[in-house]
N, C-alpha and C positions, 0 to 999 in steps of 0.2 A: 329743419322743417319736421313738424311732429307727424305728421301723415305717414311718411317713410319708416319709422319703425310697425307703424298702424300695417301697412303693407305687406310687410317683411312679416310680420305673426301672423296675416292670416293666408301670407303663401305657406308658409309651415304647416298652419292647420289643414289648408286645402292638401298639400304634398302628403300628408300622413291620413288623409281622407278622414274625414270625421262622419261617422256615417254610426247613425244609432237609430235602433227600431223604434219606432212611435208605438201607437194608441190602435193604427188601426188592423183591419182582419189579416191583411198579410205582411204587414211590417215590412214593406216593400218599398221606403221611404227613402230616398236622400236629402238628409240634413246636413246643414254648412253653417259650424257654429262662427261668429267672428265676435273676437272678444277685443277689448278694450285695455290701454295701458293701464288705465287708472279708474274710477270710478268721478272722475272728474268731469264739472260738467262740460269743456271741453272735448277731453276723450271722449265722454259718451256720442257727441254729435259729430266727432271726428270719425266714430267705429257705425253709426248710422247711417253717415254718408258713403263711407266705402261698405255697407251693405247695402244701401238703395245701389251703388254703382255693378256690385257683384251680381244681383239679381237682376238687375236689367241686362246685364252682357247673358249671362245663363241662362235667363227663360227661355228666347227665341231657339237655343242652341236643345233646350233640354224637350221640349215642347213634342217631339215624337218617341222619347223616350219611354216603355213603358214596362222597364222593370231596375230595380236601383242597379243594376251591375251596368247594364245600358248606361245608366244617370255616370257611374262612377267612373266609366271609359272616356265618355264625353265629355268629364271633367279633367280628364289626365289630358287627353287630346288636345286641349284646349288652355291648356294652365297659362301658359306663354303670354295669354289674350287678359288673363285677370292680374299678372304680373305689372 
């Protein structure tokens, strides 16, 4: 099943926290890159599905969060649940 490697990279991303400042005043952002095996159009709708699934599990969770170290605990705390 190709989903399962899909998975697997972006429990690695989330484990090594992918967290980069954006654009705005306090770059206080948590971003969650999920990247794709391939560039295939496949993989692409494979790695959009499991980010529409990621950010639906995280928003409720992240929703009082309001500075990225908060965001980044939250997501340690919780890996288990995006696993």
């Amino acid at each position: 099943m190709k989903i399962l490697p899909v998975l697997a990279a972006i429990a690695l991303i989330l484990c090594i926290t992918s967290v980069l400042p954006t654009d705005t005043a306090e770059g206080d952002v948590l971003r969650i890159h999920v990247r794709a095996n391939s560039n295939s159009t496949e993989d692409q709708q494979i790695k959009m599905q499991v980010k529409d699934a990621i950010v639906g599990y995280l928003t409720p969770l992240l929703a009082d969060c309001d500075t990225k170290q908060k965001a980044k605990e939250t997501v340690k705390e919780n890996i288990k649940g995006i696993l």
